[in-house]
C-alpha positions in Angstrom: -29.9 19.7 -5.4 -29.1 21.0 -2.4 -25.9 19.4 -0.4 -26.6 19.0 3.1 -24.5 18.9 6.2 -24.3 15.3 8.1 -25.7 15.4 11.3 -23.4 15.2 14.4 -24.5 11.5 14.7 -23.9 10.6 11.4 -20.1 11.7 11.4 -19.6 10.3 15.1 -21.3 7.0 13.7 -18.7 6.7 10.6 -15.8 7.8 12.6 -16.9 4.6 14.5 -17.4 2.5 11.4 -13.9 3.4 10.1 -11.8 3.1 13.2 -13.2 -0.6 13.4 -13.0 -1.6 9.7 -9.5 0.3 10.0 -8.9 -2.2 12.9 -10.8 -5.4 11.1 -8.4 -4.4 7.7 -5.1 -4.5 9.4 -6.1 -7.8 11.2 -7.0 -9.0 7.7 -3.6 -7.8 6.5 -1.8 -9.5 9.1 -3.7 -13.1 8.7 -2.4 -13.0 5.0 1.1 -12.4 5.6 1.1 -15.2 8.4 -0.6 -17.8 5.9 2.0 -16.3 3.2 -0.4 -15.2 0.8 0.1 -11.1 1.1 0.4 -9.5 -2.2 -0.1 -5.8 -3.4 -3.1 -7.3 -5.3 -4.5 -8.4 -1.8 -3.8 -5.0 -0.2 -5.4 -3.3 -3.2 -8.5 -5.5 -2.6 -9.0 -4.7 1.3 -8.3 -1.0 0.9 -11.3 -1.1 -2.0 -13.6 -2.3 0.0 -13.0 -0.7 3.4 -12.9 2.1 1.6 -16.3 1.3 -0.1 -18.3 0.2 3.1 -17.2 2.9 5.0 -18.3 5.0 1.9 -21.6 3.4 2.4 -22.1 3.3 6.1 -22.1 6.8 5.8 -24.4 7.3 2.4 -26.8 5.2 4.7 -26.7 7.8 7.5 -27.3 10.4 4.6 -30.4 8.7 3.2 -31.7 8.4 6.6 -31.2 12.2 7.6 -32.6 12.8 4.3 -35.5 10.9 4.3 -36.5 12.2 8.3 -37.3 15.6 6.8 -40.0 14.4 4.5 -43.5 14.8 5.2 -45.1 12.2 3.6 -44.0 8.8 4.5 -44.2 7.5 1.0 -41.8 9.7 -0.1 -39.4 9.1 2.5 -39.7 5.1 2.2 -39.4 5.5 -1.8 -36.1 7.7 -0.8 -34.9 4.3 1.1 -35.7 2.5 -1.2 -34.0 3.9 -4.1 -30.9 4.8 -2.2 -30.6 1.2 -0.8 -30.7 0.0 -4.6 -28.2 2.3 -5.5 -25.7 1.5 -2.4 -26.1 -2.4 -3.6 -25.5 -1.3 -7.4 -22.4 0.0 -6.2 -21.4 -2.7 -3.9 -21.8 -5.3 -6.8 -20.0 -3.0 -9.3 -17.2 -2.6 -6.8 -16.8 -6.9 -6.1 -17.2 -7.2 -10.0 -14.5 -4.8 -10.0 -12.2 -6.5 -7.5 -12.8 -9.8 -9.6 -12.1 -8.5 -13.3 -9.2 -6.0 -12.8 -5.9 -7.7 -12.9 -4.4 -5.8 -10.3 -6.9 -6.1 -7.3 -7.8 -9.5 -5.4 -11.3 -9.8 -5.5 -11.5 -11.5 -2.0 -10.0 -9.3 0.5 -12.8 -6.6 -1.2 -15.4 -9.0 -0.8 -14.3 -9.7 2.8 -13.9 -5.6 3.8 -17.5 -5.6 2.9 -18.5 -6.7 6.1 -16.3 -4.8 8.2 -18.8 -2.5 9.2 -21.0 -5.4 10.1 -18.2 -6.6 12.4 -18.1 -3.4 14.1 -21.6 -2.6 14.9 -21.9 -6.4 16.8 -18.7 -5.1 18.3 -20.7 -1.8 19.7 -23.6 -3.6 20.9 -21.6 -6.5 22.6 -20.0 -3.9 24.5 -23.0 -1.5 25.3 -21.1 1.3 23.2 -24.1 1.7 21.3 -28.0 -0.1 21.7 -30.3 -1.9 19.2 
């Protein structure tokens, strides 16, 4: 299997992604130390899953590149397919993660998850990038 180089779009696209779940985890960071429940546990939670939908975000962009240079359409909708099942496989294995090791909060993960959810409204509010 050949390893392929992202496409300018898909690194300005996760450079986008990051700087706003960076943002979105810092805010998140700061909300728990003003309600007085900040714990390493809690930091170890956010950073897994920022780090994990950021991780994704840009696995997505892969899968799409990826699946634009097939021919057939079937093969590129069973490539979206499959990767979408895999990218969900790993987000539950990441929250079950966050839940059953003792030294990661479980919540914080869950809530990074959406971070790049967050950001992308953000864009399009703003007209930094369309539908």
């Amino acid at each position: 299997m050949e390893l392929q180089r992202p496409q300018e779009s898909i690194i300005r696209g996760t450079k986008q992604i990051a700087i706003g779940s960076a943002i979105l985890f810092i805010i998140m960071m700061l909300i728990y130390v003003v309600l007085g429940k900040w714990t390493l546990k809690v930091l170890l939670g956010g950073l897994l899953g920022t780090a994990y939908s950021i991780f994704n975000f840009f696995q997505l962009g892969m899968t799409i590149q990826k699946a634009t240079q097939f021919s057939e359409k079937d093969m590129a909708a069973r490539q979206m397919k499959s990767s979408y099942s895999l990218r969900m496989a790993g987000l539950l294995l990441i929250c079950v993660l966050a839940f059953i090791l003792p030294f990661i909060e479980g919540i914080p993960c869950m809530i990074a998850m959406l971070f790049p959810r967050i950001t992308i409204l953000f864009l399009q509010m703003t007209g930094q990038i369309k539908d």
